[in-house]
C-alpha positions as CSV (number, residue, x, y, z in Angstrom):
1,X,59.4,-160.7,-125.7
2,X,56.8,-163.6,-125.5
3,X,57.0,-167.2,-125.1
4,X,55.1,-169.6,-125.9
5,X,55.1,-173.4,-125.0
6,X,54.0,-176.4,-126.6
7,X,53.5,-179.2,-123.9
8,X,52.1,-182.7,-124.0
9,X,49.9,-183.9,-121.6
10,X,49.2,-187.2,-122.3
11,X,52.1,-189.9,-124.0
12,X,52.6,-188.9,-127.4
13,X,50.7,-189.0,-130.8
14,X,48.9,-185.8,-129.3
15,X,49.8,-183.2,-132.2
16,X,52.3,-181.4,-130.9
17,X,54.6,-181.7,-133.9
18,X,51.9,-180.1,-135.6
19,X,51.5,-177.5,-133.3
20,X,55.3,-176.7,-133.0
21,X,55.9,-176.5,-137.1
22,X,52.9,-173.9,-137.4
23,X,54.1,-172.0,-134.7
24,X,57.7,-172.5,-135.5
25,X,57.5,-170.6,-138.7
26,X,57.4,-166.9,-136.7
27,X,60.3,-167.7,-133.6
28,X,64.1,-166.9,-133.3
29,X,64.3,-169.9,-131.0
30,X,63.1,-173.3,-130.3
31,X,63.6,-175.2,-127.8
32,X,63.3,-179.3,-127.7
33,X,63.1,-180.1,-123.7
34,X,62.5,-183.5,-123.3
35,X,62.4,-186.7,-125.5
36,X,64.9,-188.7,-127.5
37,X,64.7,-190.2,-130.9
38,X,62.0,-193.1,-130.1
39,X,59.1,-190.9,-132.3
40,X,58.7,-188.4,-134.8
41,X,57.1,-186.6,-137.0
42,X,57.5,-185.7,-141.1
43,X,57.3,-182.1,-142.3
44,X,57.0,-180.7,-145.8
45,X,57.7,-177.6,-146.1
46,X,58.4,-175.5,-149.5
47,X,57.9,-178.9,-151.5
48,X,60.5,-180.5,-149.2
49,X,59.6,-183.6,-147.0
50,X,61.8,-183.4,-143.5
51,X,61.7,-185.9,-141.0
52,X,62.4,-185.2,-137.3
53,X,63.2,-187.3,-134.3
54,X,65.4,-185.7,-132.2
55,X,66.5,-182.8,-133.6
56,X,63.9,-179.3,-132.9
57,X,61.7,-178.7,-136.0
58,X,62.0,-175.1,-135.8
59,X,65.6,-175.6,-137.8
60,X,62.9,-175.6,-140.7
61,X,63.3,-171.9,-140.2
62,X,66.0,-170.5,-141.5
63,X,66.0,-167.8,-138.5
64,X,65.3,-169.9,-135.6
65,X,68.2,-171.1,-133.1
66,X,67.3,-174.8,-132.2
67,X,68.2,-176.3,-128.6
68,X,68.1,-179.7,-127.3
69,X,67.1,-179.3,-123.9
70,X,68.5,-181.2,-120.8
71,X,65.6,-183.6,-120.6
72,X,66.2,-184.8,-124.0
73,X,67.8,-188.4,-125.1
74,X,70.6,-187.8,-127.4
75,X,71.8,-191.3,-129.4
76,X,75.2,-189.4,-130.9
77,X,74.7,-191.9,-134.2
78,X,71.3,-191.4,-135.0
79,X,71.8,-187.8,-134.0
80,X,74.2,-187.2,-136.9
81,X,72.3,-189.0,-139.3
82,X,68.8,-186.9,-138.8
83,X,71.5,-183.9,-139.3
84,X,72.9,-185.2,-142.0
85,X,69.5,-186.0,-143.9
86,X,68.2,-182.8,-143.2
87,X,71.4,-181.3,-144.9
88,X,71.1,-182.9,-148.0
89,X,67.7,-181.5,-148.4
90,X,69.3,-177.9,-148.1
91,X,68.2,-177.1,-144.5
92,X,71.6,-174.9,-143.2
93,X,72.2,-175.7,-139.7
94,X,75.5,-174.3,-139.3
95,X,75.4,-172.1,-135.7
96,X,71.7,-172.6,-135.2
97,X,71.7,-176.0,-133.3
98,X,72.9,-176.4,-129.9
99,X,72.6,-179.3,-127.3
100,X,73.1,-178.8,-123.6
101,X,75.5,-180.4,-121.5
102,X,73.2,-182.0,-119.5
103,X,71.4,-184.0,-122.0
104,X,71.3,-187.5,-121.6
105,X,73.6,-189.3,-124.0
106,X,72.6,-192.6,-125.2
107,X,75.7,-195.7,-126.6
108,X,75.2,-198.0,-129.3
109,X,75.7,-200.4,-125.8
110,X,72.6,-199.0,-124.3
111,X,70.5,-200.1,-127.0
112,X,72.3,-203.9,-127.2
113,X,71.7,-203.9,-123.5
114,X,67.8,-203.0,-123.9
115,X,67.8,-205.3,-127.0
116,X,69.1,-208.2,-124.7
117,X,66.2,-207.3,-121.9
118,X,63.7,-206.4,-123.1
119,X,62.7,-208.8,-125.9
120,X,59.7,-210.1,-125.0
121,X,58.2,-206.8,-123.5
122,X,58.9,-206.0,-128.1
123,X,60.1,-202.5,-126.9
124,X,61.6,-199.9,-129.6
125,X,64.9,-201.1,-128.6
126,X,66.4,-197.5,-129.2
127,X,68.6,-197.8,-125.9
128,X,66.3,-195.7,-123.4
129,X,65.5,-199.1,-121.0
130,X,69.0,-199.1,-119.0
131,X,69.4,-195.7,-118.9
């Protein structure tokens, strides 16, 4: 068995989400590691846009098992939404996404608190400041 691993090595924007859906196409498992829902990235695959935040793009493959890693951001809401979407444009997900139990969980509070903050610093105000 081989693995291969997509990392960044600068802040983002750096085409990894490119990278990831080419190479995510020929995998039985893909493995999100770090990150929460502050970025993302649009596939279209088979005609069909998908856009991921949080959730492992290799769920575009109906054979890959998907795992949100411990080093990963998890805002429950939003989480469940991106599920959702991706669900009502006939990706199956059932059994194939998993999240560990150390992943970082973030409140709807969280994100007031970094609201209430950080305003003048105009951060994404997606809850990651007070955590």
């Amino acid at each position: 068995m081989s693995v291969t691993v997509c990392l960044g090595s600068q802040f983002g924007d750096e085409g990894k989400g490119k990278l990831v859906d080419i190479l995510a196409n020929n995998v039985s498992l893909c493995c999100r590691a770090q990150g929460g829902n502050n970025a993302g990235h649009t596939i279209v695959a088979n005609g069909i846009t998908y856009d991921f935040h949080i959730l492992p793009s290799g769920l575009v493959n109906p054979k890959c098992i998907n795992l949100v890693g411990s080093g990963c951001v998890v805002h429950v809401p939003s989480f469940f939404k991106e599920l959702e979407a991706l669900e009502v444009h006939g990706l199956k997900t059932d059994n194939r996404i998993f999240i560990s139990d150390r992943a970082h969980v973030v409140f709807d509070l969280h994100q007031l608190v970094d609201g209430l903050e950080e305003v003048e610093l105009a951060n994404s105000f997606i809850g990651w400041m007070p955590v």
